[in-house]
C-alpha positions as CSV (number, residue, x, y, z in Angstrom):
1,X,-67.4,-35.5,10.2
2,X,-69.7,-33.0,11.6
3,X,-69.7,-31.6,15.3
4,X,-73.2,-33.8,16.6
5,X,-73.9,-30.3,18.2
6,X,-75.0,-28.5,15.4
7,X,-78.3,-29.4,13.3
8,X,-78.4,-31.1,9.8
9,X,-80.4,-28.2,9.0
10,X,-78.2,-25.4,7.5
11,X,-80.2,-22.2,8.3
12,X,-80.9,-24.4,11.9
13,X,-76.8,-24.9,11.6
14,X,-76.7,-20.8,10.9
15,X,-78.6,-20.1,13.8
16,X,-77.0,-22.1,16.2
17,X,-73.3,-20.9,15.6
18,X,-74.6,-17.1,15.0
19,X,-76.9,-17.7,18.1
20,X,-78.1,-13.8,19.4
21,X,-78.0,-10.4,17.8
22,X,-74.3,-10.1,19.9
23,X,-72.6,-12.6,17.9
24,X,-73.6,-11.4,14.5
25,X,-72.2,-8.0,15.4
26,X,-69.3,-9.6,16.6
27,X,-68.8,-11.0,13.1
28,X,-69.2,-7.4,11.4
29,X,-67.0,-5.7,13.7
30,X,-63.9,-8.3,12.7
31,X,-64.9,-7.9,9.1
32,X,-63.0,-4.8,9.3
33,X,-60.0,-6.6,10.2
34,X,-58.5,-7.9,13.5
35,X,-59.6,-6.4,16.8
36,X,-58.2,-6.8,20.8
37,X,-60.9,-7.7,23.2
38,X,-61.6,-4.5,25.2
39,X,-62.1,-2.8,20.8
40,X,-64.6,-5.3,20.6
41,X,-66.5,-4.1,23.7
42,X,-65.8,-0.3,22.6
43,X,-67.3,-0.8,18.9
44,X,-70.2,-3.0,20.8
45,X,-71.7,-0.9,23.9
46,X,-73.7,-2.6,26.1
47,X,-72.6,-6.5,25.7
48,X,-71.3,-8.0,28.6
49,X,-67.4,-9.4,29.1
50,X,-69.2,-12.9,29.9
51,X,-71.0,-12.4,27.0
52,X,-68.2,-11.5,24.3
53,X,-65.7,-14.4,25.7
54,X,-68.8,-16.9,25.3
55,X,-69.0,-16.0,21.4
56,X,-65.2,-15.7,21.0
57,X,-64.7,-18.8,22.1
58,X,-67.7,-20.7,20.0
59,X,-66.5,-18.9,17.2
60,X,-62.9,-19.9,18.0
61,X,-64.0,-23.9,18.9
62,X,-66.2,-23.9,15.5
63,X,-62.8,-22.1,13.3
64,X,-64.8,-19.1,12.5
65,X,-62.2,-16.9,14.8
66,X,-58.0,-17.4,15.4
67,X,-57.4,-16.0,19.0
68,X,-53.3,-14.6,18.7
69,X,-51.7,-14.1,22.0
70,X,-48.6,-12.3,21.4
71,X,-45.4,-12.7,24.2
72,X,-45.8,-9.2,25.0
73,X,-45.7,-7.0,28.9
74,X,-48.8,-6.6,28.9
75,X,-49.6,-9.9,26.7
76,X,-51.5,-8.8,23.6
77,X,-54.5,-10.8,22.1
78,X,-55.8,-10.3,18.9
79,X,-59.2,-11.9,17.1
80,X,-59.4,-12.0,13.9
81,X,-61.6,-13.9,11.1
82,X,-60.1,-17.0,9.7
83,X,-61.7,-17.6,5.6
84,X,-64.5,-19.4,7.0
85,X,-65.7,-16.3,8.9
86,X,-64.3,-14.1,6.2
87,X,-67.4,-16.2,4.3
88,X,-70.0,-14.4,6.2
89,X,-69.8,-10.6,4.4
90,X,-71.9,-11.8,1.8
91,X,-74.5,-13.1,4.2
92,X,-74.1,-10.0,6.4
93,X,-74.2,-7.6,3.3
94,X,-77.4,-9.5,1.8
95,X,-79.2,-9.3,5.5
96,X,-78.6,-5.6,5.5
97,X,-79.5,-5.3,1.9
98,X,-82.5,-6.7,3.0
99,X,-83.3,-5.1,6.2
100,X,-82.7,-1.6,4.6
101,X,-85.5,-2.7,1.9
102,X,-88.4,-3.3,4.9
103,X,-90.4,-0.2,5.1
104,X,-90.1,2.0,8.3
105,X,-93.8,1.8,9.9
106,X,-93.1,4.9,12.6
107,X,-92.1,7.4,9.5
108,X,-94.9,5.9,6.9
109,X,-91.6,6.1,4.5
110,X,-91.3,3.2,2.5
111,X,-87.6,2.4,1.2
């Protein structure tokens, strides 16, 4: 059953779960492997706490993301991507592919 949240549409589908530059780079940074909250906010400068939890949690609600608390002093949690996320480095690596490939109109370089 699909969620009734989410469009029919699948690039409308992509967009909704992958909603804002922030949660794309979200997704690259935990292609690397599994990162705490506060090396999430390091390898992204500038998003906001409000903003990462917001994505974590769609991502986590949607099973793109597995949230890990570990019974630690201090508790430990760790976000990682589950093989549905995993599924996104093609899409990432063909978007950059592609970006890298649009010319640079400042320096009149084409690539």
């Amino acid at each position: 059953m699909t969620d009734p949240c989410l469009p029919e549409c699948g690039v409308a589908r992509f967009l909704t779960l992958l909603n804002g530059p922030w949660a794309t780079l979200i997704v690259r940074e935990l292609l690397h492997g599994s990162h705490r909250f506060n090396q999430l906010r390091e390898a992204l400068p500038g998003i906001s706490p409000h903003t990462l939890t917001s994505r974590l949690r769609q991502f986590e609600r949607h099973g793109i993301v597995t949230r890990t608390t570990y019974a630690e002093i201090p508790p430990r949690v760790e976000y990682a991507l589950t093989p549905l996320g995993e599924g996104l480095r093609e899409v990432l690596e063909a978007m950059g592919t592609w970006a890298m490939g649009v010319p640079d109109p400042e320096s009149g370089v084409t690539a």
